[in-house]
C-alpha positions in Angstrom: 2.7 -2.4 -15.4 2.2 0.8 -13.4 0.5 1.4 -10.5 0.1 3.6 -7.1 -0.1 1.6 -4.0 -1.0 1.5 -1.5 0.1 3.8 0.0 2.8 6.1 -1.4 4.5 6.3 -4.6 3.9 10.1 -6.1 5.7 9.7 -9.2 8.8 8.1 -8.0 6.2 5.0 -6.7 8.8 4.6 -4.1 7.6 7.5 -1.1 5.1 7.9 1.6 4.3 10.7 3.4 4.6 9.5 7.2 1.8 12.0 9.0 2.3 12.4 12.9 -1.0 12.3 14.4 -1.7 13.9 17.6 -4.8 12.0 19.2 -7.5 14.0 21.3 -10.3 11.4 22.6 -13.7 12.7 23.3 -15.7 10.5 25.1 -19.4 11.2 23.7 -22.8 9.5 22.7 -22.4 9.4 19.4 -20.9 6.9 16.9 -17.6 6.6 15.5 -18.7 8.2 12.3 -17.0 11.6 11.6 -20.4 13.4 12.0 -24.2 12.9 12.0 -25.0 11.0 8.3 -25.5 13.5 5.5 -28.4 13.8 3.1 -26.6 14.2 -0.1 -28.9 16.2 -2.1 -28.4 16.4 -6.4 -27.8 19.4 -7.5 -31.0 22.1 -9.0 -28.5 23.9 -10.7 -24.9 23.8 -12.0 -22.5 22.9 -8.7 -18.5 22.8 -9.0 -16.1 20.2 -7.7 -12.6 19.8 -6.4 -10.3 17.1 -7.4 -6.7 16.2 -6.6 -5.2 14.2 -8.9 -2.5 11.4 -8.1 -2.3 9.5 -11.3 1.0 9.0 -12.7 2.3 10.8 -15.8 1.6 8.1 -18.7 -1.3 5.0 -18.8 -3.0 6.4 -15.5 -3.4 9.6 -16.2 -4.9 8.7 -19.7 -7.2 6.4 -17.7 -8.4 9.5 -15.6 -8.7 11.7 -18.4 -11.0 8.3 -19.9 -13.1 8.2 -17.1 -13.4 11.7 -16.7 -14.2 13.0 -19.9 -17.2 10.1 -19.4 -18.5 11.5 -16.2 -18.6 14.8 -17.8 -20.3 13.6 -20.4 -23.2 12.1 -18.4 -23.2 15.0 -15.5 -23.8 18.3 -17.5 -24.7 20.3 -14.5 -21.5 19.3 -12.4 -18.7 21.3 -13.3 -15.1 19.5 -12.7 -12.0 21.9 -11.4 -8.7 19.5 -11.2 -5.1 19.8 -9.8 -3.2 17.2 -11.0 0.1 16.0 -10.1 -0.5 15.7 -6.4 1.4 13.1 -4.5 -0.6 10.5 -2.4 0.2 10.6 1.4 -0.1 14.9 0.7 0.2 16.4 4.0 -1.3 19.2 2.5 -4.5 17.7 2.5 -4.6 18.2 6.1 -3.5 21.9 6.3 -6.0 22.4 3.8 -8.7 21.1 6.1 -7.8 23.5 9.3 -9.7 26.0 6.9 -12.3 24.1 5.5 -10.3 24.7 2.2 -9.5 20.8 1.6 -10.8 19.3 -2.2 -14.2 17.8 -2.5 -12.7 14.3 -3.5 -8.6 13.2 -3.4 -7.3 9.7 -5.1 -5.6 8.9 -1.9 -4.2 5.3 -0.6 -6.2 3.2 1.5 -3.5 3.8 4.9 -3.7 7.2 4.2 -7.4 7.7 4.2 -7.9 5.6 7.0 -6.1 8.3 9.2 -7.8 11.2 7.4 -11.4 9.5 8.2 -10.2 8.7 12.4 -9.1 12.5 11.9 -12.5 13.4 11.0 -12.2 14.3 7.8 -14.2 12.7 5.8 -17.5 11.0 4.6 -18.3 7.7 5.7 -19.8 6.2 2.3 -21.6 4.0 3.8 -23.8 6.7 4.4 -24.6 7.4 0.8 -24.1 4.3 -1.2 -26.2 1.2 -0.7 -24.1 -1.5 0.1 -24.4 -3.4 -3.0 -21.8 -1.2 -4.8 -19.5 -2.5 -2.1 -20.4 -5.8 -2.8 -18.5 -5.6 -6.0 -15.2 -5.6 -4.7 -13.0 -8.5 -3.5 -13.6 -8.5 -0.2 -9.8 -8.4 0.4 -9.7 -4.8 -1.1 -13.0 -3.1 0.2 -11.7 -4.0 3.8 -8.3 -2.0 3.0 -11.3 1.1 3.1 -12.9 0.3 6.3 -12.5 0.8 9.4 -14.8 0.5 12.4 -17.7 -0.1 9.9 -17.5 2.9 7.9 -16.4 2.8 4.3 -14.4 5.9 3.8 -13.5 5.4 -0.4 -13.7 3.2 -3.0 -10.6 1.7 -4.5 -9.7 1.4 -8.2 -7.3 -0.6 -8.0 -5.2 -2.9 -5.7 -1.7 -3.6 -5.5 1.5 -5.1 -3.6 4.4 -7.1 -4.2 5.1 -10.5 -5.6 8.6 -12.6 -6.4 9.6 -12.0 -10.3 12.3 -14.3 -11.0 14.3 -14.7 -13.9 13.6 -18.3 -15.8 17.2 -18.3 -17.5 18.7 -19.2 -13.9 16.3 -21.5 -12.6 16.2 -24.7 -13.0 13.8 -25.9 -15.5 13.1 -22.0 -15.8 10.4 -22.6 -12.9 10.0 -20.6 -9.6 10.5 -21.8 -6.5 7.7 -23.2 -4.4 9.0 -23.3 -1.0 11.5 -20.6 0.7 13.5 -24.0 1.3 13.8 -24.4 -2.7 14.1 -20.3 -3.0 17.3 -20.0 -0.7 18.7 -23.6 -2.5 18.0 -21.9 -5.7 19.9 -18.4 -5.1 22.9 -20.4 -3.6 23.4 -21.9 -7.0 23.4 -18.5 -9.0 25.7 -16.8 -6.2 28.0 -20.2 -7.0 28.2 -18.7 -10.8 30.4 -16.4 -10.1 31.9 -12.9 -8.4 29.7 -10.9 -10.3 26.7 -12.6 -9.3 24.4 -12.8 -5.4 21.4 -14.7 -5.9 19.0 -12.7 -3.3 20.3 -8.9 -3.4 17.7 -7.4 -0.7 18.3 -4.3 0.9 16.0 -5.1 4.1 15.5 -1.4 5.1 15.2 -0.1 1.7 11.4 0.4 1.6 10.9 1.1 5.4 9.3 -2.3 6.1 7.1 -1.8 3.3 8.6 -5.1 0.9 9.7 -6.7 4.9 6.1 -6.8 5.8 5.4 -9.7 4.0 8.1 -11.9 6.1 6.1 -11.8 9.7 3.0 -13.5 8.8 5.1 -16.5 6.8 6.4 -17.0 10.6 3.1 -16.4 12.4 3.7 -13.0 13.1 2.1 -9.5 12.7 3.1 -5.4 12.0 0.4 -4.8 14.9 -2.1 -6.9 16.9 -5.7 -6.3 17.0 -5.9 -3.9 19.4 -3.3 -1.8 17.2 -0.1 -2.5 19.4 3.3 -3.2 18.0 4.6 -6.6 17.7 7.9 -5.9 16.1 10.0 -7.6 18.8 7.6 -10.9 19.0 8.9 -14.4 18.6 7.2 -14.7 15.4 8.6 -11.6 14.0 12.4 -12.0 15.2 12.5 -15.2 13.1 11.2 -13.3 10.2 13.8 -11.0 10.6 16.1 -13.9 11.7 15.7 -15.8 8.8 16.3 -13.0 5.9 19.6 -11.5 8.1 20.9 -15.2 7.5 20.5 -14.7 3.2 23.9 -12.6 4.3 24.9 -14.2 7.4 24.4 -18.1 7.1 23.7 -18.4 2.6 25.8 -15.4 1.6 23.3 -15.0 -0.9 23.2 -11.3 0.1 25.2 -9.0 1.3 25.6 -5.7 3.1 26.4 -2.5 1.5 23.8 -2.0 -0.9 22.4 0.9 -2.2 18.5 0.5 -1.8 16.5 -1.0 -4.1 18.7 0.4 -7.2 21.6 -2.3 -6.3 19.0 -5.3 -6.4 17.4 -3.8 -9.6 21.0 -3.5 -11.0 21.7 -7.4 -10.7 18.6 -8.7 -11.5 18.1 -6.8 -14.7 21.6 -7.6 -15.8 20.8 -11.1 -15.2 23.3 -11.8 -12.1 20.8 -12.2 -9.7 17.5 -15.1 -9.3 14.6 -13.2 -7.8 13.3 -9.6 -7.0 10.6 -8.6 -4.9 8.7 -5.6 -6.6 5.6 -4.3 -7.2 3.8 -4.5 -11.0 4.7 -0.4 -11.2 8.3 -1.9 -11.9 7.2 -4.5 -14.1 8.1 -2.9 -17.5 11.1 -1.8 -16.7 12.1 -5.7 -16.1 10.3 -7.1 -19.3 12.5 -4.6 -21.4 15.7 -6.1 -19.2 14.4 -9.8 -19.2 12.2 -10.0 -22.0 10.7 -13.8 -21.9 12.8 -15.0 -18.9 11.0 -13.1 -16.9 8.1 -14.5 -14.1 5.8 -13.7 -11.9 5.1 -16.1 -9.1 3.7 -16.0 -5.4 5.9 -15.5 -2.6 6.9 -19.1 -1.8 5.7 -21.2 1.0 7.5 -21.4 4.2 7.8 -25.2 4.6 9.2 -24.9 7.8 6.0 -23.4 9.8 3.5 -23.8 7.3 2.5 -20.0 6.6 2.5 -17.9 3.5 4.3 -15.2 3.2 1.9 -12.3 2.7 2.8 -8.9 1.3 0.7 -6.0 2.1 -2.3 -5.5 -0.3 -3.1 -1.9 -0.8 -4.7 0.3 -3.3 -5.7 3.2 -4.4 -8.9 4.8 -4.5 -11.1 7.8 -3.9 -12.1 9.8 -1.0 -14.7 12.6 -0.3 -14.1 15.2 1.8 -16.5 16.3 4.8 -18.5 19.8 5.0 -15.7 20.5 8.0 -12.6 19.8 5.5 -14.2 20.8 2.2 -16.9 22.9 3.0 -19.0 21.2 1.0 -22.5 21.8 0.4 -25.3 18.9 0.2 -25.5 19.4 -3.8 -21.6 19.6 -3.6 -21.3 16.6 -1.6 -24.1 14.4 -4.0 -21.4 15.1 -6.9 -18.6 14.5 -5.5 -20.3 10.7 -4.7 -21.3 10.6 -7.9 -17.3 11.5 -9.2 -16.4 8.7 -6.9 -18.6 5.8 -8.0 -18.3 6.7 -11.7 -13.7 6.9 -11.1 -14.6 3.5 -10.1 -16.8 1.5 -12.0 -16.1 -1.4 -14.4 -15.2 1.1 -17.3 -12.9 2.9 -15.0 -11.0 -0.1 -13.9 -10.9 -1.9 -17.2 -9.5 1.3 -18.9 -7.0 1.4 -16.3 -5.6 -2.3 -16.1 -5.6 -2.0 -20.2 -3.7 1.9 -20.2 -1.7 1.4 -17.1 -1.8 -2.5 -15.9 -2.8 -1.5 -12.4 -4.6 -4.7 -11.0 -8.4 -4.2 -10.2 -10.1 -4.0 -7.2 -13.5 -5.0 -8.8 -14.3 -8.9 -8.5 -16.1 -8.5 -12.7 -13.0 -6.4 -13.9 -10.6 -8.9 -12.2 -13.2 -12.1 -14.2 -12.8 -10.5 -17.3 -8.7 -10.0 -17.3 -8.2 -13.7 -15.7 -10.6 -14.8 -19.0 -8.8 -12.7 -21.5 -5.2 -11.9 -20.3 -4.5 -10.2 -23.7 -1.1 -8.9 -23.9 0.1 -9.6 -20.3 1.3 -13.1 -19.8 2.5 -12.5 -16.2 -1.0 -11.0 -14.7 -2.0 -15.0 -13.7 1.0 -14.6 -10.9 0.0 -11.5 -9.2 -3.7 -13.1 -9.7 -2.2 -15.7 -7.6 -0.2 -13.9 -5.3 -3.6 -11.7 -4.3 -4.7 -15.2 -2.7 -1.8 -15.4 -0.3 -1.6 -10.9 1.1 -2.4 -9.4 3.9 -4.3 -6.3 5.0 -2.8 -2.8 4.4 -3.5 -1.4 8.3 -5.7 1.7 7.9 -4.9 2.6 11.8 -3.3 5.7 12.9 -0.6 4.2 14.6 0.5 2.7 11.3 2.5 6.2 10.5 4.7 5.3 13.4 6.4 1.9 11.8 7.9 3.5 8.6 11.1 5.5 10.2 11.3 3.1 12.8 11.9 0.2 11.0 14.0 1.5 8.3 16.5 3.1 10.8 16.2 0.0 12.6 16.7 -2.9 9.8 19.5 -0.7 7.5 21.5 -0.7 11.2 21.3 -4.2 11.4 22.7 -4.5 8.0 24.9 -2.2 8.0 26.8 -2.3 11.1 25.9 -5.6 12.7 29.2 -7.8 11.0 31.8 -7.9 13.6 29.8 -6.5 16.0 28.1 -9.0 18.2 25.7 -6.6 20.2 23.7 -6.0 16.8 21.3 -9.4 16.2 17.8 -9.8 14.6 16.4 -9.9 17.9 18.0 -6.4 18.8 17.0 -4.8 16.0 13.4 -6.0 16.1 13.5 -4.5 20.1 15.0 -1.5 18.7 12.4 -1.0 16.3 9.8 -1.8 18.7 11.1 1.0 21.2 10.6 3.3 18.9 7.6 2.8 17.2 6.3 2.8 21.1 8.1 6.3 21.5 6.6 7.9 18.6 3.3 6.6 19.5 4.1 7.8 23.6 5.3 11.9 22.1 2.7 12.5 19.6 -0.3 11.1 22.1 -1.7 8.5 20.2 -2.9 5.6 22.5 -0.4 2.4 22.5 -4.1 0.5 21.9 -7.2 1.5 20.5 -10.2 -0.1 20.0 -13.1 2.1 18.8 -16.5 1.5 19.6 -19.2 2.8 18.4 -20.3 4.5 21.6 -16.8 6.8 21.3 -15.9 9.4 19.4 -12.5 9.4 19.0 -11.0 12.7 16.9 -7.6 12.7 15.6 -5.9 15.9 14.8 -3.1 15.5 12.2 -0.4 18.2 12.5 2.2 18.5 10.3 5.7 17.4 11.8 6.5 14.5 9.4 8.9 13.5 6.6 9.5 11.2 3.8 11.0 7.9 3.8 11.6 5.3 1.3 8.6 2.3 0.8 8.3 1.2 -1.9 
């Protein structure tokens, strides 16, 4: 399987762009909406489109190129001008929009494009499409693309992690369903041998991205719902508590690894139990595994009663405003059009069957649980989709990437033998610094935006990569 999530991976799958956002609030009479709503008008004569491209090389980009050649087909008069090979998370997106030079629509992450639409930059859907198109996706992923009421894109797919395990080291080659059972479990395969660790887990390897999951299985939360941090929470220092101790208290990891390529490394050569991915990895472990390979739910924690929930992202599409685009009525009636077309039941079903990505449509997601064709593992991550959490689509989620991952790769790193590095450190470490980052770049430590404010973010470019997924 291959897939974009939520909210990063250009081609590697494994970056997002983390975009500092200076806030300016305006205190108006108007509603949260970036502008008055639009007539979108069809087009009397021919009208041209931009479209950035983030598909990856391979089964999605055959999908576009699908679902494209189809909208052409049906909308002679709109003429379609791509750039593919654009990462998701582009901060050029932005720059692009200080001129009014921005494309008319961008396949974007749901994160992402909830900071582009508090930045003002782009159409509120809602506006346009009655709300019985948005009816048709799980409710789960539609909410990924809303914030404050508005509907800023439509997803075409969804996405996030679940545990693949490996059946030849199990017993009775079943997964584990408790995190009691998983920990028992990956103490017997580190027992095999010295060439084998039963949980390899890099914690800051994907910037809190694969972490996320850990904080509600403990009661805990990235942000609360006023969009403050919670990172040094009760709730959220067990989390972290309880996955130092794999090393610590199991030994069924250890420090010193080299991201996400170590774990990979064991589990594909069969010296390691479980591996928590995303399906964008999944064929690359069905060549290593072949048949032992599973896909199961993140396991119950038996100790509080809480699922673990991994972030549920997607991908999806996004139309630019006349202030980012500038877009004309006709040009903004097309790019809709583009939009709801990428999306549709052909769209999706071309793109689980080309590229595997998981759909966000509730009749594309019937169809693939009735007929699971060539993919025997798609009834996990149907079942892990039960058990996930939002993807935040605030602002201040840019600010937990770098904070985290510095934070959590000190911990493992440099906390043995040193007694003033603990979970609880760490997690006020982190915490500190998302707060900091919030404090420089302006951006209010809560927010709650109601409809009689108009809040305007502008996004400046002062941001790097890191590591998520």
């Amino acid at each position: 399987m291959s897939t974009t999530d939520s909210g990063s991976p250009p081609k590697s799958r494994r970056n997002v762009l983390i975009v500092a956002i200076v806030v300016v609030v305006i205190i108006a009479a108007v509603a949260v909406a970036v502008s008055l709503p639009h007539k979108s008008t069809p087009p009397a004569a021919k009208v041209t489109i931009t479209i950035w491209d983030t598909s990856a090389s391979g089964g999605e980009s055959a999908a576009f190129n699908q679902s494209l050649a189809l909208f052409e087909a049906a909308h002679s008069n709109v003429t379609v001008d791509i750039t593919y090979g654009v990462s998701v998370g582009s901060t050029n997106f932005v720059t692009d929009a200080t001129s009014g030079t921005a494309p008319n629509v961008y396949r974007d992450s749901s994160d992402n494009g909830g900071s582009l639409y508090s930045g003002g930059l782009l159409v509120n859907l809602s506006q346009y499409l009655p709300s019985s198109v948005f009816s048709n996706y799980t409710s789960g992923t539609i909410s990924d693309w809303t914030l404050n009421g508005a509907i800023y894109g439509l997803p075409v797919n969804t996405n996030g992690i679940a545990m693949y395990y490996n059946k030849a080291l199990l017993p009775n080659g079943q997964p584990p369903s408790t995190l009691y059972q998983m920990v028992q479990d990956a103490v017997n395969v580190t027992n095999m041998g010295s060439s084998y660790l039963g949980l390899p887990y890099d914690i800051g390897a994907t910037s809190g991205y694969r972490f996320a999951a850990w904080y509600p299985a403990f009661g805990g939360e990235i942000f609360n719902s006023t969009g403050y941090p919670m990172l040094n929470s009760t709730p959220d220092v067990a989390a972290m508590s309880y996955v130092w101790n794999w090393t610590v208290k199991y030994h069924i990891d250890q420090p010193g690894l080299s991201g996400m390529s170590d774990e990979q490394a064991y589990f594909e050569s069969n010296h390691s139990a479980f591996m928590f991915d995303g399906p964008w990895d999944q064929s690359t472990y069905l060549k290593a595994l072949g048949n032992n390979l599973g896909v199961a739910p993140m396991p119950f924690n038996n100790a509080t009663g809480f699922w673990p929930q991994p972030l549920w992202g997607s991908i999806g599409y996004l139309v630019a405003n006349n202030k980012a685009s500038g877009a004309t009525a006709a040009q903004i009636w097309a790019s809709v059009q583009f939009v709801e077309e990428m999306t549709n039941y052909t769209a999706q079903l071309n793109l689980y069957t080309q590229a595997g990505d998981l759909p966000a449509l509730k009749s594309v997601g019937t169809y693939i649980s009735a007929n699971p064709g060539s993919d025997p593992l798609v009834a996990g991550w149907v079942a892990q989709e039960s058990h996930t959490q939002k993807f935040p689509n605030i602002p201040q989620m840019a600010y937990y990437w770098t904070p985290f991952g510095q934070g959590a790769s000190n911990l493992e790193q440099n906390a043995t033998g040193n007694s003033a590095i603990t979970p609880a450190s760490t997690m006020n470490q982190i915490e500190a610094a998302i707060i900091s980052g919030l404090q420089t770049n302006g951006v209010p430590l809560t927010m709650v935006l109601e409809n009689s404010t108009a809040q305007v973010f502008t996004l400046i470019l002062q941001a790097g990569v890191t590591n998520r997924i």
